[in-house]
ChimeraX commands (.cxc) that place a marker at each C-alpha (Angstrom):
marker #1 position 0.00,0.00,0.00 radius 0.5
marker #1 position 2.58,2.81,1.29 radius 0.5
marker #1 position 4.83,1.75,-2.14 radius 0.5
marker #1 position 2.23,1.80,-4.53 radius 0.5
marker #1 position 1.22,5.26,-2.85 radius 0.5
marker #1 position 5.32,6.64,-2.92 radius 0.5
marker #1 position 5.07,5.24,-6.50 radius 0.5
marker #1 position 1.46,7.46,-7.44 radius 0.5
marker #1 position 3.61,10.57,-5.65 radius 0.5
marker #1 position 7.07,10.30,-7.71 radius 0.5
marker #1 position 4.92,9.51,-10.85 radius 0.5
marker #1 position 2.74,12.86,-9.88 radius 0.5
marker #1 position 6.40,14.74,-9.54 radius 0.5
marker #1 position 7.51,13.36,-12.35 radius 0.5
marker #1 position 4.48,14.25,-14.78 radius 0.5
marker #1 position 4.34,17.35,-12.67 radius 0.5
marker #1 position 7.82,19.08,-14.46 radius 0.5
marker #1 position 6.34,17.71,-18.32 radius 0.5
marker #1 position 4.06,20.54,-18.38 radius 0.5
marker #1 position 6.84,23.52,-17.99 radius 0.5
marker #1 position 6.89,26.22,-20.83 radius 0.5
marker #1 position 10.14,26.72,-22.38 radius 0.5
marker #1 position 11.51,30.52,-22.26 radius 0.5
marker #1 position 14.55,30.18,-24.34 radius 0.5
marker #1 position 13.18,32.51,-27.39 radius 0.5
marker #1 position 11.72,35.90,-27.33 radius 0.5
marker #1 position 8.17,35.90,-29.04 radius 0.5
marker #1 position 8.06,38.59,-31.62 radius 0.5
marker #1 position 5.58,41.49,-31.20 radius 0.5
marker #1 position 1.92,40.91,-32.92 radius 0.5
marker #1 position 0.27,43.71,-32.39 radius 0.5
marker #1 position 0.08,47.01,-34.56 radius 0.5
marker #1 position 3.00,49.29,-34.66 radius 0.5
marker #1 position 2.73,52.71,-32.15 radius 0.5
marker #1 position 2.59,55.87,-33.30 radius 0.5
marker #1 position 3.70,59.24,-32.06 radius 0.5
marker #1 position 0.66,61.22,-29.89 radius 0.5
marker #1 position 2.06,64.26,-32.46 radius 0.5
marker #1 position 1.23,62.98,-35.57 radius 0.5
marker #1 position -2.37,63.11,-35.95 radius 0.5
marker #1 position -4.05,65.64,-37.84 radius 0.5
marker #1 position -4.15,68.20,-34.88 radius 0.5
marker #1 position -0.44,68.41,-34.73 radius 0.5
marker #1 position 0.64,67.55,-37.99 radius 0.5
marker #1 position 3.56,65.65,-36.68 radius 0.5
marker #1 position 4.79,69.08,-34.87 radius 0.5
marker #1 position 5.94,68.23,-31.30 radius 0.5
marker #1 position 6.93,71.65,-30.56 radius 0.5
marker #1 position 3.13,72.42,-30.87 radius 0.5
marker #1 position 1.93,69.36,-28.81 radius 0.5
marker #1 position 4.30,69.69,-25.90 radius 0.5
marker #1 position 2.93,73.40,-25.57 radius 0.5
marker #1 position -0.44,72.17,-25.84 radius 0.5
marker #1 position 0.16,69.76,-23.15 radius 0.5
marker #1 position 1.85,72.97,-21.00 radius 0.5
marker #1 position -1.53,74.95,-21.42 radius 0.5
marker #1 position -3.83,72.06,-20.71 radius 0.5
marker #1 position -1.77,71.20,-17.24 radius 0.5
marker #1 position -2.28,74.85,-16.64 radius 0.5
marker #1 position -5.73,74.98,-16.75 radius 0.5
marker #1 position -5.89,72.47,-13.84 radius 0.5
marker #1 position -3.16,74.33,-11.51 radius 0.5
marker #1 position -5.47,75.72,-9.49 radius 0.5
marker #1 position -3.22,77.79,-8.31 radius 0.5
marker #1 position -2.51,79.86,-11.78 radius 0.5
marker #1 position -6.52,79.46,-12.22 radius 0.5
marker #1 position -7.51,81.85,-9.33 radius 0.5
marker #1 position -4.66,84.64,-10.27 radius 0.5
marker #1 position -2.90,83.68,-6.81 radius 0.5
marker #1 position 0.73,83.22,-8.76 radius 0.5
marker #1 position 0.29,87.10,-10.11 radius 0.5
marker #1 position 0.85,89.04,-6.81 radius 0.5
marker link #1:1,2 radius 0.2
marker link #1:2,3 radius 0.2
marker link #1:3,4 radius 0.2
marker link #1:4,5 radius 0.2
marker link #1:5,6 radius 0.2
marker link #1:6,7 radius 0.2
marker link #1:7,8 radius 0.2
marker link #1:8,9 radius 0.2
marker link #1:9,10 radius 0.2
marker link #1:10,11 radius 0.2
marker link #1:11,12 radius 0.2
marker link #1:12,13 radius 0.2
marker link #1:13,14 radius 0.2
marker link #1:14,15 radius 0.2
marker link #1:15,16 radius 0.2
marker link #1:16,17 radius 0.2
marker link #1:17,18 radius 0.2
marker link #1:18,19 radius 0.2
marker link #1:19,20 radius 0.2
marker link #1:20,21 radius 0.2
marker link #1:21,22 radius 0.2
marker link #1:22,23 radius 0.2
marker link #1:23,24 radius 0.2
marker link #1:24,25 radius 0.2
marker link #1:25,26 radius 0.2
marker link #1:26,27 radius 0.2
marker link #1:27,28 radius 0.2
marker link #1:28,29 radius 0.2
marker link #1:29,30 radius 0.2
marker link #1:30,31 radius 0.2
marker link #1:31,32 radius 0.2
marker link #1:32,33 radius 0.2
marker link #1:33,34 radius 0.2
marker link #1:34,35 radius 0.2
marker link #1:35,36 radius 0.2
marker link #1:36,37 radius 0.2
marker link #1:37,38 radius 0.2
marker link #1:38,39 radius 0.2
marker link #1:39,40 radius 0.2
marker link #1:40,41 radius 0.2
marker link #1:41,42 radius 0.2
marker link #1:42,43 radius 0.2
marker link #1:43,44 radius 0.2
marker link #1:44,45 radius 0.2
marker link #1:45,46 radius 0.2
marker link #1:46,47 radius 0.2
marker link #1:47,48 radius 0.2
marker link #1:48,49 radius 0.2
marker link #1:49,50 radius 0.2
marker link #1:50,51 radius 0.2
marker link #1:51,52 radius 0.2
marker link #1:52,53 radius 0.2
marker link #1:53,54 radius 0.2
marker link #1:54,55 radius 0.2
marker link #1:55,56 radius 0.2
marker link #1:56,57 radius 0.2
marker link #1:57,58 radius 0.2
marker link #1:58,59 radius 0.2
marker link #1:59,60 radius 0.2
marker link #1:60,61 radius 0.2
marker link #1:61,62 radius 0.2
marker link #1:62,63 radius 0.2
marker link #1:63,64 radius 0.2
marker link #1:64,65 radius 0.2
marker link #1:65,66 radius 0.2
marker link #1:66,67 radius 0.2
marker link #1:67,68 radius 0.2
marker link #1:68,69 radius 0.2
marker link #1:69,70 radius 0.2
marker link #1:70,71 radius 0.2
marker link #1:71,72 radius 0.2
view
C-alpha cells in the first residue's frame, strides 16, 4: 500500500515538471506598430506644438494659476 502510494507521488512529480513552458526565445511582437501622440491631424507631426499644448492644458488644472494667486 505505502509503495504503490510513494510510487502514485514520484509519478505525480515526475508528470508534474512535463508541463513547464520553455523561455529560451523571445516571441516577436503581434500587435500594430505605435505611433507618435504628435502625428495626428491636430499636430501635424509638430511636437513643438503638442508639448505646448500639453503645458496649457496642465495649466488649466493648476489651481493655483486658475484663481490669479501666482500674479501678486
Amino acid at each position: 500500500m505505502k509503495a504503490s502510494a510513494l510510487m502514485m507521488a514520484a509519478a505525480a512529480l515526475a508528470l508534474a515538471a512535463c508541463h513547464e513552458i520553455p523561455q529560451d526565445k523571445a516571441k516577436p511582437y503581434a500587435g500594430k506598430e505605435d505611433v507618435k501622440p504628435y502625428a495626428g491631424d491636430l499636430f501635424k507631426g509638430d511636437k513643438q506644438k503638442f508639448e505646448m499644448a500639453l503645458v496649457e492644458r496642465a495649466d488649466h488644472s493648476n489651481e493655483y494659476l486658475r484663481t490669479g494667486a501666482a500674479k501678486k
